[in-house]
N, C-alpha and C positions, 0 to 999 in steps of 0.2 A: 740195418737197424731201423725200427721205428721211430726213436724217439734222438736227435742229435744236439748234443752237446753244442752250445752256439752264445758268444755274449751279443745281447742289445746293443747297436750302439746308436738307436736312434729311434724314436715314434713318430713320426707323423698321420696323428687321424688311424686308417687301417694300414699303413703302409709302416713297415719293419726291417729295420736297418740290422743284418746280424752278421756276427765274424765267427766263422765255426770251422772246423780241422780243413774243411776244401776250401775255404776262402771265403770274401765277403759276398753277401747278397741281401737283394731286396724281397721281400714277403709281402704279398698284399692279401688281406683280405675282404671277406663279402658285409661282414657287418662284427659290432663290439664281441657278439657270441662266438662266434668263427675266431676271433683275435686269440679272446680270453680262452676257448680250447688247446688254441696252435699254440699257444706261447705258456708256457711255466716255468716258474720260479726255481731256480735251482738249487741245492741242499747243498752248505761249502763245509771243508773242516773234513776228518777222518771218517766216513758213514762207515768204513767197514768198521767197524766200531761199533754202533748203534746195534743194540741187540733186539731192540723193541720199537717197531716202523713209528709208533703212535706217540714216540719221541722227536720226530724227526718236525722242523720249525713245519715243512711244507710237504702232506703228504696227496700225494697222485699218482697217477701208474707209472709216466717214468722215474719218479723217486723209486718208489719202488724196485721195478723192474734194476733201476741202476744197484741199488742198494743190495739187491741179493745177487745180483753176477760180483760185484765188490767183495762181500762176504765169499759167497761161495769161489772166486780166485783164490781167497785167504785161507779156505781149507774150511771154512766156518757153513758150514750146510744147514745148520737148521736157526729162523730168524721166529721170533713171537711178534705176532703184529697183535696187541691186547692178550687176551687169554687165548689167542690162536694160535699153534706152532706150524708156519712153513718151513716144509724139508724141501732142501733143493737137490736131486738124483746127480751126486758126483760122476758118476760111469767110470769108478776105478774106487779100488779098495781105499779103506781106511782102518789100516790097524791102529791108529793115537787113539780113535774113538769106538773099535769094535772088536782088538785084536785081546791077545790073551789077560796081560793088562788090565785092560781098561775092564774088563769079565772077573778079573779076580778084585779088582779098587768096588766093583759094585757086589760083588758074593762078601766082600768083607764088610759092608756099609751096610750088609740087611737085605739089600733090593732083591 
């Protein structure tokens, strides 16, 4: 992964105290700009949920990026970030949203 899931448990100056799934470690970086890239804010509570990123308290690429592998585990493949709809490519069918169903609910509704 690029981007790992990690709590703070410490700042000093450029130096980053974090506790993440392989254990604790220290982060140093080169200057404030370097910190403030390396380090983001993390989005808590159910995002697969979130249907619309520009909801989200704090949004950046791995909110993001988290948010739609979240969604897309959930079966939930397409996210509107504003007026934009991202599809994420499940690589396996989905009859709940393509199958005969879900073709006859939309021939019945007009569409």
């Amino acid at each position: 992964e690029v981007w790992e899931p990690a709590v703070v448990d410490a700042v000093d100056g450029l130096r980053v105290q974090v506790h993440a799934v392989g254990g604790a470690r220290e982060l140093t970086f080169k200057d404030a700009a370097t910190l403030e890239d390396g380090v983001k804010r993390r989005n808590e509570g159910d995002i697969a949920t979130v249907d619309d990123l520009v909801r989200l308290p704090f949004l950046h690429e791995p909110a993001i990026l988290h948010v739609l592998r979240s969604r897309a585990r959930a079966g939930l493949i397409y996210t509107n970030v504003g007026a934009i709809l991202l599809a994420v490519n499940p690589f396996k069918r989905l009859p709940e949203l393509y199958g005969n169903n879900a073709v006859e609910t939309q021939r019945s509704a007009g569409a």
